[in-house]
N, C-alpha and C positions, 0 to 999 in steps of 0.2 A: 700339352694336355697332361695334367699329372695323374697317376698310378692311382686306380679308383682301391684297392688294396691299403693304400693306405689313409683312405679316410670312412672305411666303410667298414661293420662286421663282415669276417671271412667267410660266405659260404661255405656249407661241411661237404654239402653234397655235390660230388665231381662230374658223373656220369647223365646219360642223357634218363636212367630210370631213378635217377634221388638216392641211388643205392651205395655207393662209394664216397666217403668222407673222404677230403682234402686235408693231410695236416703237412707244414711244409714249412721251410724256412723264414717261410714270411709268420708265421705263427708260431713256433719254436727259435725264434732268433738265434743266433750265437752259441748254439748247441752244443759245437766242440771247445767251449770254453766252461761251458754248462761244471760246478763243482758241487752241489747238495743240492737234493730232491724233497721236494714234498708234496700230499696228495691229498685230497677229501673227495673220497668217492658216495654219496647220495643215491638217493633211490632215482632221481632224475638227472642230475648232474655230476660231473665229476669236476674236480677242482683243480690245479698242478701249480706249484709253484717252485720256480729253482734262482738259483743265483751261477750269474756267468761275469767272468772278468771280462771289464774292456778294456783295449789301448785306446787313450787321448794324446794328441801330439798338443803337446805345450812348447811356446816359444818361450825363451832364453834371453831378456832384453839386455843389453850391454850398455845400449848408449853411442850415438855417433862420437861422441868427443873421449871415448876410449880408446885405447889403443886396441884394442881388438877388433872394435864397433861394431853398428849393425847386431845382430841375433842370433841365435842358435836354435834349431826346434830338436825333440828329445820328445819319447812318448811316457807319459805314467800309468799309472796302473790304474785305475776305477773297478766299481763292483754296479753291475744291474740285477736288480729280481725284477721277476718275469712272471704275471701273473696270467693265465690261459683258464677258462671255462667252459664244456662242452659236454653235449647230453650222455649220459652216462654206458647208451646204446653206443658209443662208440668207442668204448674203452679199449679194444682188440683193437682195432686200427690204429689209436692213438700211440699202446705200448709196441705197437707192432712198427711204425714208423720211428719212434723214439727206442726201439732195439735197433734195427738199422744206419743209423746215424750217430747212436751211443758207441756199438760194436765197432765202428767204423776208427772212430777216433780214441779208442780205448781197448787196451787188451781183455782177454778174459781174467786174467788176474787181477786187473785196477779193477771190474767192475765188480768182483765177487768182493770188492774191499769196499765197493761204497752202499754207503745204508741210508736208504728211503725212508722216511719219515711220514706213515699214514695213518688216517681216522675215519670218522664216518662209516656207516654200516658196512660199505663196499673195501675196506681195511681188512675185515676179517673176510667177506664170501671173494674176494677179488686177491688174495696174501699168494695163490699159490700160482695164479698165470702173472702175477707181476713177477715173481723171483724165478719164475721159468722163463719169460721174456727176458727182462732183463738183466738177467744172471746176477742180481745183486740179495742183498740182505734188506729185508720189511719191518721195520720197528712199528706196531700200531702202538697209539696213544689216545687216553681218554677224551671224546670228542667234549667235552665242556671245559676242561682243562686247555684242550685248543681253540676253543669260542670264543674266552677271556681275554686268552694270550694275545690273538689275534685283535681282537676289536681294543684291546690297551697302543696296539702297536700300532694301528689306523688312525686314532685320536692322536695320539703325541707324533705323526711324521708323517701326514697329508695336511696339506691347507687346503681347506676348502672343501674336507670331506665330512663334515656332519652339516646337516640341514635342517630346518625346522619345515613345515609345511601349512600353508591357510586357504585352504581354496576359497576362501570367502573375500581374502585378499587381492582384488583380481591384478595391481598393480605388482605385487612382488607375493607369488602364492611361496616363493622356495626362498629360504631365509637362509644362506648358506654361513658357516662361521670360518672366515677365514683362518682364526687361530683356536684351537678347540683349551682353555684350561680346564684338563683332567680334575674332575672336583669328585674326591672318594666319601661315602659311599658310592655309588652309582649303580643303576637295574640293567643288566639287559636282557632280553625278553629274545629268544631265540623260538621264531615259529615257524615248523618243520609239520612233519603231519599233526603232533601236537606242540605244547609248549613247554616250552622250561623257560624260569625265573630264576635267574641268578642275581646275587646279591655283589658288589663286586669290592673290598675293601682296602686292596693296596694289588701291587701288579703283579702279585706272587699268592694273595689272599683272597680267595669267594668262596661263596657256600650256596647253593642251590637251595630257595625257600619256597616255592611253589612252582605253578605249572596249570596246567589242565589239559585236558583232554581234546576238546574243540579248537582244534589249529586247522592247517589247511589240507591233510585228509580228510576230516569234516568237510569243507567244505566242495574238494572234489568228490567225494563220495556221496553226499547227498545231492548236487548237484548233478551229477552222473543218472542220477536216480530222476530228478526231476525236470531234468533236458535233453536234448541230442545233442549235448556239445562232446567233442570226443580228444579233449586230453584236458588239463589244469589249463592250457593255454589257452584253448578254445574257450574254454567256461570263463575266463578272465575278459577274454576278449568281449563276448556274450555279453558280459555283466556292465561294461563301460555302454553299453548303447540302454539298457534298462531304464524304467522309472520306476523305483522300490514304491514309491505311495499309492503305485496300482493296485498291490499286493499286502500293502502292510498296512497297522490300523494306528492314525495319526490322534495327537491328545484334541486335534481339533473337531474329528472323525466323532470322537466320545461329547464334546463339549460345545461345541458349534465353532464358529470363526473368532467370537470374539470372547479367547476364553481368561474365565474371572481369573485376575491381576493376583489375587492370593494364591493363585496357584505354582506363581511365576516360576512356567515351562513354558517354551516357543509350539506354539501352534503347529509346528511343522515336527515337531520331536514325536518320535516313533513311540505310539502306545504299546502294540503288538507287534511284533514280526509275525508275517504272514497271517496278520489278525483278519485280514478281508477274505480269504479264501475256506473261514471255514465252513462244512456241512451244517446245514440245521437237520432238524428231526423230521422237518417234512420232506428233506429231500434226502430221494433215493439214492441218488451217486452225485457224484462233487464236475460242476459244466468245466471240464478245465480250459475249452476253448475260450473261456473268457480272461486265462490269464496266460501271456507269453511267456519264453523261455526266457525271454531277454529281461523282465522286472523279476522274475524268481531269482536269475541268478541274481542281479542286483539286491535283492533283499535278504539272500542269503550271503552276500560278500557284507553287506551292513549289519546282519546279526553276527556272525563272527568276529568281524574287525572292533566289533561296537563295543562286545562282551571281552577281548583280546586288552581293550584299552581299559577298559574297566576295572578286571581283574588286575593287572600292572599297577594302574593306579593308585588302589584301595594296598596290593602290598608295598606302594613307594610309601606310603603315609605312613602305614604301622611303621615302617623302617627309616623314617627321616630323611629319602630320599629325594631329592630336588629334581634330580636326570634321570632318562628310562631311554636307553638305546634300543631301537626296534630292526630287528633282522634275520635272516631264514629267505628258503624260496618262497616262500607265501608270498610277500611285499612285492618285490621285483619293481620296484618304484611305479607302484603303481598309486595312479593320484585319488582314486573313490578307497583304495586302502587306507593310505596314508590319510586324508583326510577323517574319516571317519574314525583314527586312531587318535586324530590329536583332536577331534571333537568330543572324544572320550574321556581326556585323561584332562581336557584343561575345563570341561562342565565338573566332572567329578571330584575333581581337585581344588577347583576354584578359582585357577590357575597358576595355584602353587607349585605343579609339576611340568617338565619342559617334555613333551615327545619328540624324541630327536632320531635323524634317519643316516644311513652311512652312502656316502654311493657306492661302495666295494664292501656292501656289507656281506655278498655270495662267498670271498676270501676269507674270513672269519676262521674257520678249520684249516683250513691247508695254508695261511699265513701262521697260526698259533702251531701247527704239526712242525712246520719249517724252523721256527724258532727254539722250540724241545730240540732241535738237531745242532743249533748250535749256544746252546748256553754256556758253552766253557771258551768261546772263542771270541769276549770281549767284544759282541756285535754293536754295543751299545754306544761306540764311539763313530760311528757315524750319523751324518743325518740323510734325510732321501728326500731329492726331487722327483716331482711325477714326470714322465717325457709323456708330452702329450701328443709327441709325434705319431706314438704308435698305442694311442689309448683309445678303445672303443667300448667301455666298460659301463659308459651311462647313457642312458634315455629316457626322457621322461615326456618328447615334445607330441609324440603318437602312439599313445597306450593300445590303440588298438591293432599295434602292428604286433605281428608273432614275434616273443622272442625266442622260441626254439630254430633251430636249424641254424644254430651260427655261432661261430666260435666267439666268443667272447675273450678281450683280453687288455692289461695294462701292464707298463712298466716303469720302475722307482730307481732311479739313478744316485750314487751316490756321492756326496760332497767330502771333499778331503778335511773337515772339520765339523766340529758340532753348532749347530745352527740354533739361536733361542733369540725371545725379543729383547728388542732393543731397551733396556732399562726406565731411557727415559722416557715412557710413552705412559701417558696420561691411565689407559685404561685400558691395558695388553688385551685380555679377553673380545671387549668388544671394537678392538681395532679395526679399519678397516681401509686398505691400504691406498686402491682404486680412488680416482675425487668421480666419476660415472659407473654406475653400472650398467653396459649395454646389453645386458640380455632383457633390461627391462625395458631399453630404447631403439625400434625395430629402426626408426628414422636413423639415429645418430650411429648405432652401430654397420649400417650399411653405407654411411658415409665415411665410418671408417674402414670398414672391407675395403669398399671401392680405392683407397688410398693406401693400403696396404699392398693390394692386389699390382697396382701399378709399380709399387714400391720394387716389388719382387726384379720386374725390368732391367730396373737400376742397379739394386744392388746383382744381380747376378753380371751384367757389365763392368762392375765395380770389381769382385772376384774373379773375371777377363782380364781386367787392367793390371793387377795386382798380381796375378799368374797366367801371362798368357796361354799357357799349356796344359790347362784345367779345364778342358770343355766338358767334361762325361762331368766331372764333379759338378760344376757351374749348371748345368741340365735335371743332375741329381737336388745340387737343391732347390733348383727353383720348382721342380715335381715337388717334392716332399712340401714346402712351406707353400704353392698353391693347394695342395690338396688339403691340407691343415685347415687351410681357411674355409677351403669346398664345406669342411665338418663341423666349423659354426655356422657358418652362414644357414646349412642344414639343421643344426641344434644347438642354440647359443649356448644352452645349457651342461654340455654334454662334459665339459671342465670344472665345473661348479662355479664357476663364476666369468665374465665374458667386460672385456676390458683390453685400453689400450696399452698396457703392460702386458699382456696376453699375448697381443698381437707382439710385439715387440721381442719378447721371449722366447715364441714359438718360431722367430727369424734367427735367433741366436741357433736355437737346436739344431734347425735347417742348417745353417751355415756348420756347425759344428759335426753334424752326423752325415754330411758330403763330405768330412774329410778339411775344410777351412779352419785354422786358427786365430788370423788375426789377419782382415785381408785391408786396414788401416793402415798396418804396422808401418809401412814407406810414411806416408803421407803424417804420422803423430811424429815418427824423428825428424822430417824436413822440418815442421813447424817449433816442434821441443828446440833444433837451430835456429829460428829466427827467431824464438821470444828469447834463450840463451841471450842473447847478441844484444837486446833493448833493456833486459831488466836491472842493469845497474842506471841507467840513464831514467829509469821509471821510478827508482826508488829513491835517486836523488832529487828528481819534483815532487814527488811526495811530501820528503822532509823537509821541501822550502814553505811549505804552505803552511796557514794557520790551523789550528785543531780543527775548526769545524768545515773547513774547507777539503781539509784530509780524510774527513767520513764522508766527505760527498766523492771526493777521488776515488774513493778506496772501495766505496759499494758502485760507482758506475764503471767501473773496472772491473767487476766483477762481474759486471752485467756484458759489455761489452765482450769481456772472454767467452762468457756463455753462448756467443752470437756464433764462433765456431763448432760449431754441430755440423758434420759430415752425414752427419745420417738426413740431413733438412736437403731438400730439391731445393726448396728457398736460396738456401745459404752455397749453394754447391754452386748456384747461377751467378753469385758475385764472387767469390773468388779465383782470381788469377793472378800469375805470377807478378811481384811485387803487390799483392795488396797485405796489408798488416793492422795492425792491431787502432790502428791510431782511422785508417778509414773505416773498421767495423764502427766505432766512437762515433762519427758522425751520419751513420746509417740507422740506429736503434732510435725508438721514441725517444725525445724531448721531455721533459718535466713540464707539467702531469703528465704522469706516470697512467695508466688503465689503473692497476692498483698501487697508491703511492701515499706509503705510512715511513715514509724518510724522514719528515720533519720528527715525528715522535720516538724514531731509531737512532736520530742524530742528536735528540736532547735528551734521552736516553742515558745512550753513549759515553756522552758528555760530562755529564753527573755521574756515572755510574761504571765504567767500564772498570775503573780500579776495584769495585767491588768483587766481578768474576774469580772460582779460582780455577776453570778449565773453559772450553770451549772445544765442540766437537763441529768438522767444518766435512761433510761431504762432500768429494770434488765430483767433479763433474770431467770436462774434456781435458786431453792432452794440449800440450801448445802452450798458446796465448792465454788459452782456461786457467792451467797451471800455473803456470809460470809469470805471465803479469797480472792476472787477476786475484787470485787467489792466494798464491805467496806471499806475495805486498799485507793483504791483510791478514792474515798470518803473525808476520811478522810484528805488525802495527800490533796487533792483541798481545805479541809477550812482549813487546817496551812495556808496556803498561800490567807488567808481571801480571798474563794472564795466561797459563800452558795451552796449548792446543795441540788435538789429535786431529790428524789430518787421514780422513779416511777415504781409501778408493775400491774401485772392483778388485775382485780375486782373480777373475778374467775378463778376456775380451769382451767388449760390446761396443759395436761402433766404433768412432774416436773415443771414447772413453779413456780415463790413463789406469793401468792396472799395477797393481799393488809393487810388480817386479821392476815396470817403470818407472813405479813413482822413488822406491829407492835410490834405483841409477841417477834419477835424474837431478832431485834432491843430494844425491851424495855428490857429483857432478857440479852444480852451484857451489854447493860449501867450499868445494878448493878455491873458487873465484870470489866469494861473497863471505866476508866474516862474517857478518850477523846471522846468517844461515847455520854456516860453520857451529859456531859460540851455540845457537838455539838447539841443535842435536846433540853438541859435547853436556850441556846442562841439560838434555832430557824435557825442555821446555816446549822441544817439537818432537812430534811423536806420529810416528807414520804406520798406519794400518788398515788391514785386510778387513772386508765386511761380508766375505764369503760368497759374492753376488756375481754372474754372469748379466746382467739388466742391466739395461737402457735406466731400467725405472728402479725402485726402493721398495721393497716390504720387509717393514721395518720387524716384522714379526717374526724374520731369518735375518739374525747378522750372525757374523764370527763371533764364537763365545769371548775369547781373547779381544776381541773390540769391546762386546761387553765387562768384562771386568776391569778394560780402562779405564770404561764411562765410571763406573761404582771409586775404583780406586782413587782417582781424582777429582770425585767429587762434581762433574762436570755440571753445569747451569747454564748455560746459554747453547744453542743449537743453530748449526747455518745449515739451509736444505738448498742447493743452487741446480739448476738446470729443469728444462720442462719435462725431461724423466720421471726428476727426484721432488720436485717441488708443485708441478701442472699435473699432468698425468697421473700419481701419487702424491697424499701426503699434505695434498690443497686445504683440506680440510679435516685434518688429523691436528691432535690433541694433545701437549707433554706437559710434564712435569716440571720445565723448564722454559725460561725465553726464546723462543726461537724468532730465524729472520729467514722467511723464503723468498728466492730472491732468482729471475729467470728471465728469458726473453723469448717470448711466444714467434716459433718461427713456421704458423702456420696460422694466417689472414681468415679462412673460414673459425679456426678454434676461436681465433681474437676479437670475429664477431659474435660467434657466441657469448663468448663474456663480455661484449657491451663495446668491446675498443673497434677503431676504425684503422689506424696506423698498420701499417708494412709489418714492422717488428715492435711489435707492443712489449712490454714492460711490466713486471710484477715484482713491488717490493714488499712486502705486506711481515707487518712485525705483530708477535704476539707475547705479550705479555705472562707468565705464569698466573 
C-alpha cells in the first residue's frame, strides 16, 4: 500500500482541534544538507525556497572483457531546490521547526554566517523573529525585481510549465507548452490585492508600466461585503457554483435574442456587471432574496478577471507585446479565472495576444529572492528536472476543493550539464515530444495505468533478482512509483502533461530515489558478451551481399536488435538461455511491415547516401541492440563517407546502454575490429551523451555538447530507433532533416491500436525533409 504522503498535499494541521501545523521531514527534505534560503512572505502565504545537496550513486562501467571487469559504483554530487508553500498563519511553527533541525545540524557560528534572502510584505513586518529564530542574517529585496527574476527562471527550466487556457475547448481546455521560447518583450501581470504590470525586456531588464487598483482584495473585499463567504477561499469556492447571468445584464438582455449582426457581439457578452440588480425609483429597498451569494460572487469574480484581462491587453498592444504571463494568489488555477482572462485578452486583442498561465506561478518571489542570493555563483550552468515524485504543486481537476490548509510543494533536480533542443527539430517552440496526450484520453490512459501498475510487480522482483539483499529498498520503490501513479490517476493534470514517457520516468526516479542505480547492469554485460562473440561473423554477411540487399540486412537488424527490450513482459517471456539474435529475426513481423516506407528508404539510400555528410543515430538497448544492430549500420554509413554520432543515455533506463558503456564497449570492439578501430582514430564515429535518464526522448533537453555536434557537422539525416524514442515519442514530430524511425512495437494491445494484428509489429516509417 504506498505512503499516502507522497502523492497527496501535506496536511498542516496535526492535532485533533486543527490547531498545530505539521512541518517535518517529509516537507522540508534533506535539511541537514539544506545550503541558501530564500522566503516570500504574503499577506496569506508564505513562500520558502532552499537548495540541498544530494549524493547519487553512479556505476562505473568497465566492461567484462577488461581486465578489471564488471563495475564500480562511487556517489556524485547533485543539487535539489525545494520549493514549499504554506499559509502565512503558520510562519512561527514553520521557523520554529526549521530552527530546530537547522540548530541541530549547524553551529551557532555557521548559522550567523548564512544570509536568507526575503521579499514580500512579511520581509520587512516578519525581519526580526526570523533572525531571532534562526540566528542568521535577512537580506530583503525588492519584491518585482523578484517577480521577474523568478518567472524568467520558470519559463527557461520547467517543461511544461506555461499553459494556455479554453474552456470552451472542452477536448483540450489546458494547452500546456512543453518547451516555452522566452520571446522578449514580454507582460506579466502580477495580481496580489491589486495589480502591477510589468514590462519585461531582457532577464536583467523591466520596468513597471501600469497596474490598478482592482486585483483580488477587490474582490475579497466587496465580496465579503456581498456574501457570507468567510475567507478568499471560501468566496472562490462560492463563485465556481454561481450563474453570473442571474446577476449581470447580457447584450442580449438590452437587444433581444437575436441581436443585429452589425453589432457583432455574442449574445451572451456581459452588458453590465451586476446590471440586473439594480433599484428603480419606485422601489424602496433592493429584494436581495432574489439574488444568491453563489451568482454575486460569480459575477463579481467575471468583472474583475474580465477588466484584469482587459487592462493587460490594451497595455500588450501600446507595447508590442505578443505574451502576458498571468500570476499572484488571485488565479490559483482557478478555471472561471483563467477563462475569463483569456476571453479578455484574445476578444480585445483579436487574438493577437496569447494569455498564458504558470503552474508555479505562487514561487515567483521566493524563486527570484533565492537567485539575488546567488548571482555570483555561476548558477546558470545547470539545467533542472522537476521530480515529480514529490511534487504536489498543481490542481486544477476540483476547483472547488479548499486550497488552504495544506502545505503545498515541488522540487527541481539538477542535471550535470546544460540541457537545450535538439537542433534539428523542425519547429523547437511548438514541439511536442509525447505521440498521446492521456490526460485528454481517460480510456487510453487507464489502460496505461493499469500496465504500469502491474509493471511495478515486475520490476520490483527484477531489483530482488539483481540485489537479493534490498528488500526495504525494493518496498521503497515500489511505494513511491505506486503512489506516483495514485496522483495521476487522481489528477492527470497535475504534471502538466500526462503520457507514457511520464510513466516511464516517474519509474526511473522510483528506482533511483530507493537508492537503485542500474538493476540491468548483470544482464546488459551478459548480452554486450554474446553479441561481442557474433559481430565479426554479422559483418562479414553483410559485406557479401549486394547494396540493396545490404539496406535490407542492415535496417532488419536494426529492428530485430530493438526486439531486446527488458523492460517488455512480452520480450522477457522468450528469452532464455541460448536464445540470440538470429531467433529474435525470426519472431518480429514479416514484410509488410504495419508501417513500411523501406522500399522509398532503400531507393533513397541507394541514390543518395553518398550525398550525407553526418548522420546522428539514437541508440536504444545494450546487447544485440548495440552491437549487431546498430554498429553494422554505423559502420555501412562511414564506407560511404558519411560521419556518424552515435548517441546514448547519460544514465540508466532499463537496458538502455549508457553513455560510460557505450565508450567501454565501443573501445572494447576497436582492439578486435579494425574498421571500428580506423572509424574513432579518424573521428568518423563519434560517441555521445544526450543528457537523458528515459526510456523515451524529448528532444527539447539534449546535452548542449550533442547539440553543437549536430551544428558542427552539419548533420542531415536522423535515425530515431526503439518504442521509447521513436512510438511513445517523436511518432509524429517534425525536423529539419531526413529522418528514419524505425521500432518493434512490443505491446499487441498498442499494435492494435495502430491498426497491426501481429505479435511484434514493425515500424519503419521514412520522412523525407
Amino acid at each position: 500500500m504506498p505512503h499516502p504522503e507522497y502523492s497527496k498535499s501535506i496536511n498542516v494541521t496535526g492535532d485533533k482541534n486543527g490547531t498545530r501545523p505539521i512541518f517535518s521531514d517529509e516537507v522540508f527534505r534533506n535539511l541537514k544538507h539544506a545550503t541558501r534560503f530564500a522566503i516570500d512572505i504574503g499577506g496569506s502565504l508564505a513562500k520558502v525556497v532552499y537548495i540541498s545537496k544530494v549524493k547519487r550513486r553512479e556505476q562505473h562501467y568497465s566492461g567484462s572483457d577488461d581486465e578489471t571487469g564488471g563495475s564500480s559504483a562511487e556517489f556524485s554530487l547533485g543539487y535539489r531546490l525545494h520549493f514549499i508553500k504554506a499559509e502565512t498563519k503558520y510562519i512561527e511553527q514553520c521557523l520554529e521547526f526549521l530552527k530546530t533541525e537547522l540548530v541541530t545540524c549547524n553551529s551557532a557560528t555557521v548559522m550567523s554566517e548564512k544570509v536568507v534572502k526575503a521579499t514580500g510584505g512579511g520581509a520587512h513586518k516578519y525581519r526580526d523573529l526570523i533572525t531571532s529564530q534562526l540566528g542568521c542574517k535577512l537580506e530583503a529585496e525588492g519584491e518585482m525585481d523578484c517577480i521577474v527574476k523568478g518567472c524568467d527562471f520558470l519559463l527557461k527550466n520547467i517543461r511544461n510549465e506555461v499553459f494556455e487556457f479554453r474552456k470552451n475547448n472542452t477536448s483540450k481546455p489546458f494547452s500546456f507548452h512543453n518547451y516555452e521560447n522566452v520571446e522578449y518583450p514580454y507582460l506579466v501581470v502580477n495580481i496580489g490585492s491589486g495589480v502591477s504590470i510589468l514590462k519585461v525586456e531582457s532577464d536583467t531588464k523591466y520596468k513597471r508600466i501600469g497596474g490598478t487598483a482592482m486585483g483580488g482584495g477587490t474582490f475579497w473585499g466587496i465580496g465579503s461585503m456581498l456574501t457570507n463567504a468567510k475567507g478568499f477561499d471560501d468566496l472562490l469556492k462560492l463563485a465556481t457554483t454561481g450563474h453570473s447571468s442571474n446577476v449581470d445584464l447580457l447584450v442580449k438582455d438590452i437587444y433581444g435574442a437575436n441581436v443585429d449582426e452589425k453589432l457583432n457581439l455574442p449574445a451572451d457578452l456581459t452588458a453590465s456587471c451586476f446590471g440586473k440588480t439594480v433599484r428603480g425609483s419606485r422601489d424602496e429597498v433592493l429584494d436581495k432574496s432574489k439574488y444568491n451569494d453563489a451568482d454575486m460572487a460569480k459575477s463579481l469574480l467575471h468583472m474583475i478577471s474580465n477588466d484584469i484581462g482587459q487592462i493587460a491587453c490594451l497595455y500588450a498592444r501600446v507595447h508590442g507585446v505578443r505574451k502576458i504571463y498571468f500570476g499572484g494568489f488571485f488565479i490559483r488555477n482557478n478555471k472561471t479565472t483563467m477563462h475569463t482572462i483569456s476571453f479578455a485578452v484574445d476578444f480585445f486583442s483579436e487574438g493577437a495576444v496569447s494569455a498564458l498561465f504558470l503552474r508555479h506561478e505562487g514561487y515567483l518571489g521566493a524563486m527570484g529572492a533565492f537567485l539575488k542570493g546567488v548571482e555570483e555563483e555561476n548558477f546558470d550552468q545547470y539545467s533542472w528536472d522537476e521530480n515529480y515524485m514529490f511534487s504536489t504543486s498543481f490542481s486544477v481537476d476540483d476547483e472547488s476543493k479548499k486550497i488552504a490548509n495544506v502545505i503545498n510543494m515541488f522540487e527541481l533536480d539538477s542535471s550535470n550539464s546544460l540541457l537545450e533542443p535538439l537542433p534539428l527539430l523542425e519547429d523547437p517552440e511548438n514541439y511536442v515530444a509525447d505521440t498521446h496526450d492521456l490526460a485528454l484520453d481517460d480510456e487510453l490512459r487507464e489502460f496505461w495505468l493499469n500496465i504500469f501498475y502491474k509493471e511495478a510487480e515486475r520490476t520490483q522482483m527484477l531489483a530482488l533478482e539483481f540485489d537479493p539483499n534490498s528488500k526495504d529498498k525494493a518496498e521503497l520503490y515500489k511505494s513511491l512509483y505506486l503512489s506516483s501513479l495514485d496522483k495521476i490517476r487522481e489528477q492527470p493534470l497535475v504534471r502538466g502533461s500526462c503520457s507514457v514517457r511520464i510513466f516511464l520516468n516517474l519509474n526511473q526516479k522510483a528506482l533511483r530515489d530507493a537508492g537503485y542505480h542500474d538493476i540491468f547492469l548483470d544482464k546488459k554485460q551478459r548480452e554486450n558478451d554474446q553479441a561481442k562473440r557474433k559481430l565479426r561473423q554479422r559483418l562479414d554477411h553483410l559485406n557479401s551481399l549486394e547494396e540493396g540487399q545490404k539496406i535490407l540486412a542492415l535496417i532488419t537488424g536494426v529492428l530485430t536488435g530493438n526486439f531486446f527490450d527488458w523492460g517488455s513482459k512480452l520480450v522477457s517471456e522468450y528469452i532464455r538461455e541460448g536464445f540470440g539474435f538470429d531467433d529474435a529475426s525470426e519472431l518480429i513481423q514479416p514484410r509488410p511491415w504495419l508501417v513500411d516506407d523501406f522500399d522509398r528508404l532503400q531507393s533513397h539510400l541507394l541514390e543518395n547516401i553518398t550525398h550525407y555528410n553526418c548522420a546522428l543515430i539514437f541508440v536504444d538497448n545494450s546487447g544485440f541492440d548495440l552491437i549487431l544492430g546498430i554498429l553494422p549500420l554505423a559502420l555501412h554509413l562511414i564506407c560511404k563517407n558519411v560521419r556518424v554520432i552515435l548517441a546514448s543515455n547519460t544514465y540508466p533506463a532499463l537496458n538502455d546502454v549508457t553513455y560510460e558503456e557505450l565508450k567501454v564497449e565501443i573501445g572494447l570492439l576497436a582492439v578486435h575490429h579494425p574498421e571500428v578501430s580506423r572509424a574513432l582514430n579518424t573521428e568518423m564515429l563519434i560517441l555521445a551523451q544526450t543528457g537523458s535518464y528515459s526510456p523515451c526522448l524529448d528532444l527539447s533537453m539534449i546535452d548542449y555538447r550533442l547539440a553543437e555536434l549536430v551544428n558542427k557537422y552539419h548533420t542531415d539525416i536522423l535515425f530515431l530507433t526503439g518504442m521509447g524514442r521513436a512510438i511513445h515519442t517523436n511518432l509524429n514530430a517534425s525536423f529539419s532533416c531526413d529522418t528514419v524511425k524505425l521500432a518493434v512495437i512490443k505491446n499487441q494491445s498498442l499494435a492494435k491500436q495502430m491498426g497491426g494484428n501481429h505479435k511484434l509489429c514493425v515500424v519503419c516509417k521514412f520522412q523525407k525533409c
